[in-house]
C-alpha positions in Angstrom: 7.0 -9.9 -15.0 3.6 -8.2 -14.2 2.5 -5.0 -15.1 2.0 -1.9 -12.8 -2.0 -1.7 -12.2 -3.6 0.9 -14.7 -6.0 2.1 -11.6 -4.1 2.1 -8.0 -5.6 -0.5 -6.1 -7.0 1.2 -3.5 -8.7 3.8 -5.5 -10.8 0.5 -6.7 -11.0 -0.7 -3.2 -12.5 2.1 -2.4 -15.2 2.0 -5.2 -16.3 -2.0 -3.6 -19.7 -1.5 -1.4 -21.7 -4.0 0.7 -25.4 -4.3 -0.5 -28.0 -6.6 0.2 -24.8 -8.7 1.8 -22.6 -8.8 -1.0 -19.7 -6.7 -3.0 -21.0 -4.7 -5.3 -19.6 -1.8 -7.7 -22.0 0.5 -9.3 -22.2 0.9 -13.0 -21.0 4.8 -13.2 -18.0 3.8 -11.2 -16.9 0.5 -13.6 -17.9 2.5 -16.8 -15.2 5.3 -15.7 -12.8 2.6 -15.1 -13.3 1.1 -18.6 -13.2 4.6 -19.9 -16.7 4.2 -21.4 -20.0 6.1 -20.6 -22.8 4.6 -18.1 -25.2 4.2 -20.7 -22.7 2.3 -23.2 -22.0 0.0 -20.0 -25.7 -0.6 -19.9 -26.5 -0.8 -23.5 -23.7 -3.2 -23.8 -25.4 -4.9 -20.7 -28.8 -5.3 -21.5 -28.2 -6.1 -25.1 -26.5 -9.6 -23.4 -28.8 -9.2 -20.5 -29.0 -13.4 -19.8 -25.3 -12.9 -19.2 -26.4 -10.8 -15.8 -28.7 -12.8 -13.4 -29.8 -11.2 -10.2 -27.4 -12.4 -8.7 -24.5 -11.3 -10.8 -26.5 -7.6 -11.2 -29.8 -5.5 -10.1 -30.7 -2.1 -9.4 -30.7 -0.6 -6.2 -33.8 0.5 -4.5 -34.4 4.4 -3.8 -33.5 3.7 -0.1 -30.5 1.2 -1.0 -29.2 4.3 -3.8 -29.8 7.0 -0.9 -27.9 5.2 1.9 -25.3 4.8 -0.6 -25.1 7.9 -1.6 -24.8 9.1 1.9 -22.0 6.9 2.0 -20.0 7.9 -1.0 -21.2 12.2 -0.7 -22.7 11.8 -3.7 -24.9 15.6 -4.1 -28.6 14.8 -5.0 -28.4 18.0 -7.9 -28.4 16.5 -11.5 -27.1 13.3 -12.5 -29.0 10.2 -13.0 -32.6 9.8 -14.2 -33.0 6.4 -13.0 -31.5 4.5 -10.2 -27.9 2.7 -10.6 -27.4 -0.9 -11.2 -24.5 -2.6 -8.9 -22.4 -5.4 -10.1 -21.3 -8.1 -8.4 -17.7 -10.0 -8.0 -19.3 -12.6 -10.7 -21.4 -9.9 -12.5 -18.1 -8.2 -13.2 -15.8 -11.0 -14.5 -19.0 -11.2 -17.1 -18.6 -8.0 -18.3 -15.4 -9.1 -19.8 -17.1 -11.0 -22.0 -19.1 -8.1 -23.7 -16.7 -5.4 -23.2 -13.9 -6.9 -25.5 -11.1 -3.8 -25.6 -7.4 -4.7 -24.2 -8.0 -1.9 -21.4 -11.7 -3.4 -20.7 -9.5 -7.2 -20.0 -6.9 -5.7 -17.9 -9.0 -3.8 -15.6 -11.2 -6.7 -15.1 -7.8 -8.7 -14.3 -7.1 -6.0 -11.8 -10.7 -6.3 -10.2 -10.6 -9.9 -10.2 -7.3 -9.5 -8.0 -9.4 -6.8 -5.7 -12.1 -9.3 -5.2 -9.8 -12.1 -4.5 -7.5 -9.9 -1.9 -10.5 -8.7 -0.1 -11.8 -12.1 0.3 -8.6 -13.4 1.4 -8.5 -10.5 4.0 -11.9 -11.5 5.2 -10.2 -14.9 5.8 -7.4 -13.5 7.8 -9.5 -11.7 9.8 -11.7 -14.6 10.7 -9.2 -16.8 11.4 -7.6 -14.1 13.7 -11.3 -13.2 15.2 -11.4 -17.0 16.1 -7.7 -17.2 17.7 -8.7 -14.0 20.1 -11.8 -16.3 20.6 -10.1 -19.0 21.8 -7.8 -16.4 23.8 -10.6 -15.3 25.7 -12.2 -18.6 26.7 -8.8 -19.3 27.9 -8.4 -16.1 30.0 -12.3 -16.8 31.6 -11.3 -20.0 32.4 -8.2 -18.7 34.1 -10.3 -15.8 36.1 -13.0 -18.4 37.3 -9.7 -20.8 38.6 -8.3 -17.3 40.3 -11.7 -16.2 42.3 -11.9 -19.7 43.3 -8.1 -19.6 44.9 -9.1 -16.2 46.1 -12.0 -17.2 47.8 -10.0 -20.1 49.2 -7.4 -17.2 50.2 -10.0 -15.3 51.8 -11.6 -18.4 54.1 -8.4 -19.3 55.6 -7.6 -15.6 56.3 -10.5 -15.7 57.8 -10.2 -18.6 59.8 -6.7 -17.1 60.8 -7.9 -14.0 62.2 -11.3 -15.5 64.2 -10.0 -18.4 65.1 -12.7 -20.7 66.8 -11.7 -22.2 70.7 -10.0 -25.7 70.3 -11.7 -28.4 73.0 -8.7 -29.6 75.0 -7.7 -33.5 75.0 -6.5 -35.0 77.8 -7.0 -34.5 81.5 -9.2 -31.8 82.9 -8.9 -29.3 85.8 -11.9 -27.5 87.5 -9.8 -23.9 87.1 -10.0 -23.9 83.5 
C-alpha cells in the first residue's frame, strides 16, 4: 500500500521551472521541502560538490533569477545575498545521497514521481500534437480534392448557362 504524499503533488508541480531548457527547482524551494535551511542545503551541497555537475546544478544569472522571479512574484526587498542555484531532475535524485533523513528520502521519492509524471505528460501531449498533425494533413488534402470538384462544378455550370452554338450535321438549307 503506498503512502499519502507528505507535500500535495501539485504544490511541487508548481515549484518545477524551465531554465536554460530543462526542469529545474531552486534551492530555497527544495530546502523548505526537506525542512532544512537554504544555506544547510548548500553547505551540505558544496561540501559533496563533485556529486553536482553543471548539468545536475548551477546558479542562475541575474537576468535568469529576475525573469524568474517575475514569474513566481517573488518581491526584490530583502532575502538573498547571492543568486539561487537550480537543481535539476538528476541534480535532485543526488541530493538524496547527502541529505540522508527518512523525510529527506521520501520527498525525493515524491519528486522523482513529479519528474517522471511530467515527462510522461510531455509524451502524451506529443503523441497527441502528432495525431492532430496527421489530422490536418488529412483535412488539406481533403480541401485541395474539394476546390478541385468545385472548380469542376463551377466549369460545367458555366458551360450550362453559355452554352456555345452546336455546327449542325447533316444536310444544309440556305434559310438557316
Amino acid at each position: 500500500m503506498e503512502k499519502s504524499p507528505i507535500i500535495p503533488d501539485e504544490v511541487m508541480m508548481n515549484q518545477i521551472y524551465y531554465v536554460r531548457g530543462q526542469k529545474v527547482m531552486l534551492d530555497k524551494e527544495l530546502a523548505e521541502l526537506y525542512k532544512v535551511t537554504t544555506g544547510i542545503l548548500n553547505q551540505a551541497v558544496s561540501r559533496n560538490i563533485k556529486r553536482f555537475p553543471p548539468d545536475f546544478m548551477f546558479q542562475l544569472t541575474d537576468q535568469e533569477w529576475s525573469n524568474l522571479k517575475s514569474q513566481i512574484v517573488i518581491s526584490n526587498w530583502g532575502g538573498r545575498r547571492s543568486l539561487p542555484y537550480v537543481f535539476t531532475e538528476q541534480g535532485v535524485a543526488m541530493l538524496s545521497g547527502i541529505l540522508n533523513s527518512d523525510l529527506a528520502i521520501a520527498v525525493n521519492i515524491q519528486i522523482m514521481r513529479i519528474f517522471i509524471r511530467i515527462r510522461q505528460m510531455f509524451i502524451d501531449n506529443t503523441e497527441l500534437r502528432l495525431e492532430v498533425e496527421k489530422i490536418k494533413g488529412k483535412l488539406d488534402n481533403q480541401d485541395k480534392n474539394m476546390e478541385i470538384v468545385f472548380r469542376y462544378l463551377d466549369e460545367l455550370i458555366e458551360e450550362k448557362n453559355n452554352p456555345t452554338p452546336r455546327k449542325r450535321i447533316g444536310f444544309k438549307t440556305d434559310d438557316l
